[in-house]
C-alpha positions in Angstrom: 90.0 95.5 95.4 86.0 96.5 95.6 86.9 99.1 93.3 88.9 97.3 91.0 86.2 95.3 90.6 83.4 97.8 90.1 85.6 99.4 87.6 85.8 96.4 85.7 81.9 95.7 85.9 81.5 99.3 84.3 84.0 98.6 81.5 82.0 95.4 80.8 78.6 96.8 80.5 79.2 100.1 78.4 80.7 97.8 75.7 77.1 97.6 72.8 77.7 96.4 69.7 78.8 99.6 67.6 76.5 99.0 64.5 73.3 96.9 63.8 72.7 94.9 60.9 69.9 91.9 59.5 70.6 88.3 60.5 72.6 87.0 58.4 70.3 84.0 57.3 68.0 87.3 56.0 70.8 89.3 54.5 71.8 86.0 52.4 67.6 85.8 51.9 67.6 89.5 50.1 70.7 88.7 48.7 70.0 85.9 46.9 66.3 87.4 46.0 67.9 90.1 44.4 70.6 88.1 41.8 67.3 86.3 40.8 65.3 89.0 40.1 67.6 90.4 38.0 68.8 86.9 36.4 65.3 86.8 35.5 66.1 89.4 33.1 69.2 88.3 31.9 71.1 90.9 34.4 74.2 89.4 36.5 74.5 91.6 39.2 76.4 92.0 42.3 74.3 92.8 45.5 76.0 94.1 48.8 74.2 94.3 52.3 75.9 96.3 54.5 75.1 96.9 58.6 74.0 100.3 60.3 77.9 101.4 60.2 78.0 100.9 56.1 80.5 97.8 57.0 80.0 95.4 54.3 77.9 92.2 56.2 77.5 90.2 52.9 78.3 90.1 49.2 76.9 88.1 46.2 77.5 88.2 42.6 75.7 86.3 39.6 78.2 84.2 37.7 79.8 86.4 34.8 78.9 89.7 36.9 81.5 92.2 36.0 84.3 92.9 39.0 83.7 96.7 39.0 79.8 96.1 40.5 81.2 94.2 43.2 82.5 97.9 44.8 79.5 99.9 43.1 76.8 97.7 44.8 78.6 98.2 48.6 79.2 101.7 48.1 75.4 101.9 46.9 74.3 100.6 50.2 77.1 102.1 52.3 75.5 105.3 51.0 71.5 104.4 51.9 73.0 103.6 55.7 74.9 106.9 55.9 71.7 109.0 54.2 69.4 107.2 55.3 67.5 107.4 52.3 67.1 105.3 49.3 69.4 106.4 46.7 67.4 107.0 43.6 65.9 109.6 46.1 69.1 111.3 47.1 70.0 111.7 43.2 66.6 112.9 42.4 67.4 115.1 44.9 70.5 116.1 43.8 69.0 116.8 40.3 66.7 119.5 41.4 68.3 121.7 44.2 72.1 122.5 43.2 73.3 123.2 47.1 72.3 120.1 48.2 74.1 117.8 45.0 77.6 120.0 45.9 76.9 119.0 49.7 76.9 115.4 48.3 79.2 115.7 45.6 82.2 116.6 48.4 81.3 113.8 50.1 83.5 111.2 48.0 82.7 108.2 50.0 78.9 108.7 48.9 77.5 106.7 46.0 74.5 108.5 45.5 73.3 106.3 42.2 70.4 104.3 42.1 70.6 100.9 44.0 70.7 101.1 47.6 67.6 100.6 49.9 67.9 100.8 53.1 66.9 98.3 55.3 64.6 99.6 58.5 62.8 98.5 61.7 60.6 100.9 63.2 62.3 104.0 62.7 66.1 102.8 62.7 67.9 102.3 59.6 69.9 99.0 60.7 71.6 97.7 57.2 71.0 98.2 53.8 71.1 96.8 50.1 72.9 97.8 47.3 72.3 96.3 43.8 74.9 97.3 40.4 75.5 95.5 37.2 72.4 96.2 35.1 72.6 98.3 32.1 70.4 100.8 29.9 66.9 98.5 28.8 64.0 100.2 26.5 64.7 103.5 27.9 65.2 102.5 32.1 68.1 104.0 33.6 70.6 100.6 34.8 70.3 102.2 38.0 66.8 102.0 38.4 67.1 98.4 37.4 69.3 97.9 39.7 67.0 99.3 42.4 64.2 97.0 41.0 66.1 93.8 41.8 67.2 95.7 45.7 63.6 96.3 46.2 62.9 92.6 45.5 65.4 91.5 48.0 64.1 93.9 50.1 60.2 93.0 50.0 61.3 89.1 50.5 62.7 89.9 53.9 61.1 93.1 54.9 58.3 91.3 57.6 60.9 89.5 59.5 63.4 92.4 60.1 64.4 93.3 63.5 
């Protein structure tokens, strides 16, 4: 029975949580920081936020925000968790070194478009956020629109991560 038991105790304690993510209260924060940052430019957006797995956490989309952004804005920040990298990075990567953009390229569950930020503490990547539904404005890329309004969602959570 003693070792019944102590099995059973083991099995208990190696269960951890598989993934990480931000509370939710502060992924609704970024969230919602990011749809008004971009609303402030007339841009309906969808923004994702996704924990340390890529599993989507939390999704928000301006009224009139077109359905398609909805998937573009998870897979944005699925891809930032699973790179670890912010993904106007990882294209501007892939722009200049050819081996590396076919590496990504095969990958077809990447999203490397600007967008996704990831969200860390320390030096762990526990979540990220993905912005998509801006377009072309005076010569700036959608995507780096896009990553304008992340970064705003970002920057109004960023001190209270953990």
């Amino acid at each position: 029975m003693l070792a019944a038991t102590s099995t059973t105790v083991f099995a208990q304690q190696s269960r951890q949580p598989l993934s990480k993510g931000p509370d939710m209260a502060l992924a609704l924060e970024a969230a919602q920081a990011a749809l008004a940052a971009c609303a402030a430019n007339g841009v309906k957006v969808a923004a994702s936020i996704v924990d340390s797995a890529g599993a989507l956490r939390l999704l928000l989309t301006a009224d009139g925000a077109a359905q398609e952004e909805v998937e573009i804005s998870r897979k944005k920040a699925a891809t930032a968790v699973a790179l670890k990298e912010v993904t106007s990075e990882v294209a501007d990567k892939m722009d200049k070194d050819q081996a590396f953009k076919a590496k990504i390229e095969t990958d077809k569950s990447l999203f490397p478009r600007p967008g996704g930020i990831p969200l860390v503490v320390g030096d762990e990547v526990i979540g990220a956020i993905g912005v998509s539904g801006a377009s072309r404005l005076n010569g700036v890329p959608g995507g780096m629109r896009d990553e304008a309004c992340a970064r705003a969602g970002l920057d109004k959570i960023r001190a209270r991560l953990k």
